[in-house]
C-alpha positions as CSV (number, residue, x, y, z in Angstrom):
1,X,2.8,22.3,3.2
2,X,5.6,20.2,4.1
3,X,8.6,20.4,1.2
4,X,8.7,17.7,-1.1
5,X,5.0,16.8,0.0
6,X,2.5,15.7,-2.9
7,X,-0.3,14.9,0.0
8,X,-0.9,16.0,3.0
9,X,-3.5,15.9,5.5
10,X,-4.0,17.3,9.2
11,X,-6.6,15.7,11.5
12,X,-8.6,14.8,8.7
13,X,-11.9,13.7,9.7
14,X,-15.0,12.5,7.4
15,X,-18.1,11.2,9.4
16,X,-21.4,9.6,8.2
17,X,-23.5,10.6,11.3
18,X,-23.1,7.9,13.7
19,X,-21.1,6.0,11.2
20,X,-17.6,5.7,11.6
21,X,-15.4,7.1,8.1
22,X,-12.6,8.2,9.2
23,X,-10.5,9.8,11.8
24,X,-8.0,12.4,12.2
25,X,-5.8,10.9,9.7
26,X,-2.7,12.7,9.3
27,X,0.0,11.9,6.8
28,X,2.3,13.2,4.4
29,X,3.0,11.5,0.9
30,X,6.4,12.6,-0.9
31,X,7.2,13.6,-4.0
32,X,8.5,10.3,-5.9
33,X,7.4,7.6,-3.7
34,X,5.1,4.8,-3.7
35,X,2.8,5.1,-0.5
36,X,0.9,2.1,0.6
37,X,-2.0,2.8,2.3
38,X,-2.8,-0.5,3.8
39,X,-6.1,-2.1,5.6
40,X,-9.2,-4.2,5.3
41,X,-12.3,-3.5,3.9
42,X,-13.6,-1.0,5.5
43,X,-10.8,0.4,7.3
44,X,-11.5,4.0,6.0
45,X,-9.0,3.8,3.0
46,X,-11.5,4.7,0.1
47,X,-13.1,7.2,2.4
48,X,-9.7,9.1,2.7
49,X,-9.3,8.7,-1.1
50,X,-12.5,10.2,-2.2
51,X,-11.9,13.3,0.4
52,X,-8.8,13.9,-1.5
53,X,-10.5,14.0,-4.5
54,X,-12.9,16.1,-3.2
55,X,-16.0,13.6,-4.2
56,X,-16.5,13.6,-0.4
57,X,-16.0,17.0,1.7
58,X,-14.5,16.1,5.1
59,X,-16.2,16.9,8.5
60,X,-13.1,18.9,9.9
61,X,-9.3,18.8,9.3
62,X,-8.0,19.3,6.1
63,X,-6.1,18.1,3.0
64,X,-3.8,19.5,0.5
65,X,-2.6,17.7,-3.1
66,X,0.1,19.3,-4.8
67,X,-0.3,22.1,-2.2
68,X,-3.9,22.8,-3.6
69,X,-7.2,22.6,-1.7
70,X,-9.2,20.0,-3.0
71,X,-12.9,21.8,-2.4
72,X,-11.1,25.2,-4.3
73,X,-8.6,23.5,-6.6
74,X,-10.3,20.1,-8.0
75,X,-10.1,20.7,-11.4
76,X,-6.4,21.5,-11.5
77,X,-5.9,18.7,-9.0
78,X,-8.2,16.4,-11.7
79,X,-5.9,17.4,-14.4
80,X,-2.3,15.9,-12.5
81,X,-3.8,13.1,-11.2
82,X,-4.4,9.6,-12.4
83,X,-7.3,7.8,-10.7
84,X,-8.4,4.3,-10.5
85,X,-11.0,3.7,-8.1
86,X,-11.8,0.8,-6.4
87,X,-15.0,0.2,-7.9
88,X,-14.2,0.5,-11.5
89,X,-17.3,0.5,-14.3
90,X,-16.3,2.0,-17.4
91,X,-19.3,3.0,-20.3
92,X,-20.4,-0.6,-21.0
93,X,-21.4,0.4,-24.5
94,X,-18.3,1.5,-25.9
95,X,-15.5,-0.7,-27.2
96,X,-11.7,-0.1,-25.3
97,X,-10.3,2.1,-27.5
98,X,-13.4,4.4,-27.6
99,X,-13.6,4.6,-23.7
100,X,-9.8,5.6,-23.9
101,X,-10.1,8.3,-26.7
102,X,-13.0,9.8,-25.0
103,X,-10.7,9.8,-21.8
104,X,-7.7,11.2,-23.8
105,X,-9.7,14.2,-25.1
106,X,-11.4,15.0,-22.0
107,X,-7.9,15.5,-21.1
108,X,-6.8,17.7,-24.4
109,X,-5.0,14.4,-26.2
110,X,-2.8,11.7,-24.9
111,X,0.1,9.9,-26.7
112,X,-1.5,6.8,-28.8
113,X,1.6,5.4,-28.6
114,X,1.7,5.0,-25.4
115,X,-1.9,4.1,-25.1
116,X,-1.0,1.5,-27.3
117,X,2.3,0.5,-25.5
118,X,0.1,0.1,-22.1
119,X,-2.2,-2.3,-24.2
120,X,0.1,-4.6,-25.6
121,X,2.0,-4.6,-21.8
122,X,-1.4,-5.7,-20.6
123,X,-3.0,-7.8,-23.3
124,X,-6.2,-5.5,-23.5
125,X,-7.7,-5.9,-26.6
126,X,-9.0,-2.5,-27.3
127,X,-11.4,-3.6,-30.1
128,X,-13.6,-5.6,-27.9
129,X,-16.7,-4.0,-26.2
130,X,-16.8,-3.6,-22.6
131,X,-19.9,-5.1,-22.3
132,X,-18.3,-8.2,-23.5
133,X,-15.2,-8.3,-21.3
134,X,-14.6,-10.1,-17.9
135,X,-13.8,-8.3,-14.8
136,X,-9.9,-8.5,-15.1
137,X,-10.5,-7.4,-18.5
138,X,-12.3,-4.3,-17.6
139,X,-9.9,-3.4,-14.9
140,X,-6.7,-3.8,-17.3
141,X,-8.8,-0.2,-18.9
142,X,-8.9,1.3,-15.7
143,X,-4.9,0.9,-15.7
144,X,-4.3,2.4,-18.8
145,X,-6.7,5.2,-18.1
146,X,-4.7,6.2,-15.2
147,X,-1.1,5.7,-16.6
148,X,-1.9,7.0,-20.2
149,X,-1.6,10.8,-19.5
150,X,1.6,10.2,-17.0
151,X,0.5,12.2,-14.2
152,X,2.1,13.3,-11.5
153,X,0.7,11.6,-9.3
154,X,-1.3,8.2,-9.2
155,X,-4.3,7.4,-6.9
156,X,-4.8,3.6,-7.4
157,X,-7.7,2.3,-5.2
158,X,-7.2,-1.9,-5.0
159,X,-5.7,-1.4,-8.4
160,X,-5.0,-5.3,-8.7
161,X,-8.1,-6.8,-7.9
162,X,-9.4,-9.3,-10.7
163,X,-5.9,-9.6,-12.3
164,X,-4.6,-12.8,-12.8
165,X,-0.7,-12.7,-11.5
166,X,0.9,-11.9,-14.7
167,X,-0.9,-8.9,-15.3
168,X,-0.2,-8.4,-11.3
169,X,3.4,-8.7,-12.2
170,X,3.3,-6.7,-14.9
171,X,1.4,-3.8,-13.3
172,X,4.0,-4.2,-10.7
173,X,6.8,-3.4,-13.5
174,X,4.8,0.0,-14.4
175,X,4.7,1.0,-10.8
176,X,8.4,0.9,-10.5
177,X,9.0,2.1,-13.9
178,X,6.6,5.1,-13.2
179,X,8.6,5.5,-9.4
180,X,11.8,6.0,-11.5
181,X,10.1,8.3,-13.6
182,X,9.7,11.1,-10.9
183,X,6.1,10.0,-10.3
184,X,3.7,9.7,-7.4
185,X,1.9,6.9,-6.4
186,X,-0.5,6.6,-3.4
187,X,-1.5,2.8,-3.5
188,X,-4.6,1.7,-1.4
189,X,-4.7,-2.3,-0.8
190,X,-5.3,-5.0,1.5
191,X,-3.0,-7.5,-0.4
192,X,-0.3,-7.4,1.6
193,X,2.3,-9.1,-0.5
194,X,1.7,-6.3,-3.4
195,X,2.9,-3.6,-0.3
196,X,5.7,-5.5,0.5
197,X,7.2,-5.8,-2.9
198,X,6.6,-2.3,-4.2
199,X,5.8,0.2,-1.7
200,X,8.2,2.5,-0.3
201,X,6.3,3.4,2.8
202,X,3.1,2.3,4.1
203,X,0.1,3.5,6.2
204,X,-2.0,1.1,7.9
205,X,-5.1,2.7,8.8
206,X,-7.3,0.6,11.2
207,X,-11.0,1.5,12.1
208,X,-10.8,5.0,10.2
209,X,-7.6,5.9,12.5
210,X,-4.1,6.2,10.6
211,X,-2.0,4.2,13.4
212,X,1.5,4.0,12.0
213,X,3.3,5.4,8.7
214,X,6.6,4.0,8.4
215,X,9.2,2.5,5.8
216,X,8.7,-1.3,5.4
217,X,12.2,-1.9,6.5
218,X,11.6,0.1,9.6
219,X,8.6,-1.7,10.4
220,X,10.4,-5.0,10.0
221,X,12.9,-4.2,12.9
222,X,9.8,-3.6,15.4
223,X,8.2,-6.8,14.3
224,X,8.4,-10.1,16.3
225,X,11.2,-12.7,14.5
226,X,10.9,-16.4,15.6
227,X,14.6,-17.2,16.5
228,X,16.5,-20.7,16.5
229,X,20.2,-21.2,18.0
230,X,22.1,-24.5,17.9
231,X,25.1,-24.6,20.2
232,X,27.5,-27.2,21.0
233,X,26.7,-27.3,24.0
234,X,23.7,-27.7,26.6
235,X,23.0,-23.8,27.8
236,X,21.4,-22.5,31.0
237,X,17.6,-22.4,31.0
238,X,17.3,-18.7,32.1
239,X,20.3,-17.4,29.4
240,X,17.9,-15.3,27.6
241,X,15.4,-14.6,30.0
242,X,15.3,-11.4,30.8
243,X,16.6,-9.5,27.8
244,X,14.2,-6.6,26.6
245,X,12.3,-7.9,23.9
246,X,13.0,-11.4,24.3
247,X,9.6,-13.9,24.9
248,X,8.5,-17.2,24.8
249,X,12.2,-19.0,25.4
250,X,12.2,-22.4,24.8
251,X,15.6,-24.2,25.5
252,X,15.5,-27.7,25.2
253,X,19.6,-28.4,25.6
254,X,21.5,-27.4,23.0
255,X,18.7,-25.7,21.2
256,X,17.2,-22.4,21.8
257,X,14.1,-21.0,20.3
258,X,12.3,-17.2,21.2
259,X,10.7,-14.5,19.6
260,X,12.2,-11.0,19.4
261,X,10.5,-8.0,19.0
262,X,13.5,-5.3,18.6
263,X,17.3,-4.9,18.3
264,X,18.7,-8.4,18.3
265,X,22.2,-6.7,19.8
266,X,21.7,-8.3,23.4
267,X,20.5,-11.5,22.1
268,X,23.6,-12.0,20.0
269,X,25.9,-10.9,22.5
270,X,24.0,-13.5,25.2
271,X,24.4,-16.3,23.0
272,X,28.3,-15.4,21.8
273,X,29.2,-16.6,25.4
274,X,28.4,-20.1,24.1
275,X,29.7,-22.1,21.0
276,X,26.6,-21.3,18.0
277,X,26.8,-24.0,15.7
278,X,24.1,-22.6,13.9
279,X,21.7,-19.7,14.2
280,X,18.5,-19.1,12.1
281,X,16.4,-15.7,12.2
282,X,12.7,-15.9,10.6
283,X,11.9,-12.8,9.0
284,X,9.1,-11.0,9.2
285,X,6.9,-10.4,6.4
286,X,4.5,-7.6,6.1
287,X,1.1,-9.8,7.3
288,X,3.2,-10.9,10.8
289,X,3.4,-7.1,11.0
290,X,0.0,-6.0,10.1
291,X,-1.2,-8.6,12.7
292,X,0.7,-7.3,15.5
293,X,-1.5,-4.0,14.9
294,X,-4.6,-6.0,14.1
295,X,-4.8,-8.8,16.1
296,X,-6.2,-11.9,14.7
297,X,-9.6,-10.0,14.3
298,X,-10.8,-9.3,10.7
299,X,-13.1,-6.0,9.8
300,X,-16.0,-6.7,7.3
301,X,-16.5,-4.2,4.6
302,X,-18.6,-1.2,5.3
């Protein structure tokens, strides 16, 4: 096991038959960090989830959480981990507080302060039967069940879906606050704004195979940037032709317009031979990226 590794897996491989789950997937998730494990439905993302968990038993390769092997080690595994999966139904019978209590001493007791303080963060009205709660409603429980025992590590599966964007915001806040805590998080999603704003690294899985794991800011520098320069000037048509990583130059006199996928160090230098009145760099955001490794195709959900 790698140091400072919470998860790690090594050619793990889950298959359903002839049906595709997932693919020697090999990553490492470090102690303190918020992982984004990012993809459509169906991507493989739950199925990698569950084999960590050891709910699914993978087809070959192999996994380790804190170090442990899931198939030998679940319970202890169980007992550090906070889990919200991606198809959260609580016990429809029981009011919040009840489905919480029974959670907490499954557990051997949990802080009712803090259960409480996760409540009130999250406007869940504990008093209220499940059964009588909408979807958003039910998943702010799922929330608190994984927070209230702060694990070491969290395993949030689409933990967002169905909350309305305060309560997005405000799970947001707990992520970071748990982050600075010392804790784990391994975050699965497809809402790629959510990633961008919280996630220190991220994973994009695509058709069960793990294709990059990078820091967001790294993957911003290898991402295409739509560039604009004004000079004073006219400049040569062919000024930036030819540059590594320069495409689709458009010069109509004075103005200059390309994409750049790379170091902009040659593109600057090109264009300091000429007057800039003005230049203007769009950024990449985390879809542009995710589209340069997906294409404009969409997977349906398994």
């Amino acid at each position: 096991m790698t140091r400072d590794a919470v998860v790690e897996t090594e050619h793990l491989t889950k298959s359903y038959g002839s049906t595709r789950g997932i693919v020697d997937v090999s990553m490492t998730i470090e102690t303190g960090e918020v992982f984004g494990f990012l993809g459509p439905n169906g991507a493989g993302k739950t199925t990698t989830i569950r084999t960590l968990l050891d709910f699914i038993r993978p087809t070959s390769g192999r996994a380790t959480v804190f170090g442990l092997e899931p198939s030998s080690s679940s319970v202890e595994i169980h007992r550090r981990v906070g889990y919200l999966p991606g198809e959260f139904a609580p016990y429809e019978h029981l009011t919040g507080r009840e489905y919480l209590d029974y959670f907490a001493a499954l557990r051997g007791g949990v802080d009712r302060d803090l259960i409480a303080g996760l409540a009130d963060r999250l406007h869940s009205d504990l008093a209220a039967k499940i059964s009588s709660l909408s979807h958003g409603n039910k998943q702010k429980l799922g929330v608190i069940q994984a927070f209230m025992h702060r694990p070491a590590l969290l395993i949030l599966d689409e933990p967002t879906q169905g909350l309305d964007p305060i309560m997005q915001q405000r799970f947001h806040e707990l992520v970071l606050e748990t982050r600075e805590a010392g804790q784990t998080i391994f975050l699965s999603s497809h809402d790629l704004p959510e990633v961008e704003r919280i996630c220190d690294r991220v994973g994009i899985i695509r058709e069960g195979r793990l294709i990059t794991v990078e820091d967001i800011g790294s993957l911003k520098t290898r991402a295409a940037r739509e560039l604009e320069i004004h000079f004073a000037t006219p400049v040569p048509a062919d000024t930036f032709r030819g540059i590594a990583g320069v495409r689709d130059v458009d010069v109509h006199g004075d103005v200059v317009r390309c994409t750049v996928v790379g170091p902009m160090d040659e593109v600057v230098k090109a264009a300091a031979r000429f007057d800039v009145v003005d230049l203007t760099s769009h950024e990449p955001t985390l879809e542009d990226i995710f589209l340069t490794f997906y294409g404009s195709s969409a997977e349906s959900a398994e």
